[in-house]
C-alpha positions in Angstrom: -5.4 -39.1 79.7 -8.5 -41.1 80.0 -11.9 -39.4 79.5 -15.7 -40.3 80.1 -18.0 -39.2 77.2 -21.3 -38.0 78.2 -24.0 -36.1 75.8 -27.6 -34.8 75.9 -30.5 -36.9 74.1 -33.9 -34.8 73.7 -36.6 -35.4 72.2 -37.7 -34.0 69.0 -40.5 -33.7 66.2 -38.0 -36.3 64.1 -36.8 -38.6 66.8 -34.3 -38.1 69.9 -30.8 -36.0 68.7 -27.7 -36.2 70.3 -25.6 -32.9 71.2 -23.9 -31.0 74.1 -21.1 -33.6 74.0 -18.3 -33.5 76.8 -15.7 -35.1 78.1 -14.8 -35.4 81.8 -11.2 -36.6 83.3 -11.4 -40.1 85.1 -9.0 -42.8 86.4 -11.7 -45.5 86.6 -14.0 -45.2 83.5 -17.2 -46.8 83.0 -17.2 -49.1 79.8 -20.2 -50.9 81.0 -22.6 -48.3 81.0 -20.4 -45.4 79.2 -18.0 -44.3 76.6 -14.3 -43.8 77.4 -11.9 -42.0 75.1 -8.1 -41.4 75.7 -6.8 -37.8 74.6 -3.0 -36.9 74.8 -3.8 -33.4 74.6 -6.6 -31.2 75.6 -6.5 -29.8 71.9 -7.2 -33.2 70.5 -9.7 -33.9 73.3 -12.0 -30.7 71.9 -11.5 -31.4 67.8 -12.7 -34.6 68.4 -15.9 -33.2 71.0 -16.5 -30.8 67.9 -16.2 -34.0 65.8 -18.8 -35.5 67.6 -21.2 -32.6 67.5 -20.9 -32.4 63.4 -21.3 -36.0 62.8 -24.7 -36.2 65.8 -26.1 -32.9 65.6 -27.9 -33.4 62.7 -28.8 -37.0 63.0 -32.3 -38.4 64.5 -32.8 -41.6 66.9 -35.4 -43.8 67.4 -35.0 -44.7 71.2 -31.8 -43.6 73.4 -30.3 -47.3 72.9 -29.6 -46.8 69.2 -28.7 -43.4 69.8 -25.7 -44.7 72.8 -25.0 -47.4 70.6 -24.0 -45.6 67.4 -22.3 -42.8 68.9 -20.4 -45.3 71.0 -19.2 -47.6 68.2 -18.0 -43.8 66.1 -16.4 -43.3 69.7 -14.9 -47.2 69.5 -14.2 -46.9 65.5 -12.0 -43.4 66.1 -10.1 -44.6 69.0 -9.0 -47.7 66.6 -8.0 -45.6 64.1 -5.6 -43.4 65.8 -3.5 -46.9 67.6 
């Protein structure tokens, strides 16, 4: 199944973080302005969520462009790995 990534960017003391990552079910995603991920099970689907939140959570941005940018190429970088 094909899922839309979304995530929350705030603003801190340090620079904008990334967390609250999620995944939503969709049959048309958005690669344009969004990052799509396919899952073959819902189990796989929340490791790699938690995956997300280890790797961002403790990571600080300089505007919310690098920030889409670098979790979207991890995003692109994992999904080559497992093909």
């Amino acid at each position: 199944m094909i899922y839309q990534l979304g995530w929350t960017t705030l603003p801190g003391l340090r620079g904008l973080s990334c967390s609250e990552f999620r995944a939503v079910a969709t049959d048309a995603p958005d690669l344009a302005n969004g990052v799509a991920a396919e899952f073959t099970t819902e189990v796989e689907r929340d490791e790699f969520l938690q995956q997300l939140e280890a790797e961002f959570a403790p990571q600080r941005f300089t505007n919310a462009a690098d920030a889409f940018d670098t979790v979207k190429a991890y995003v692109l970088e994992r999904a080559a790995r497992r093909t």
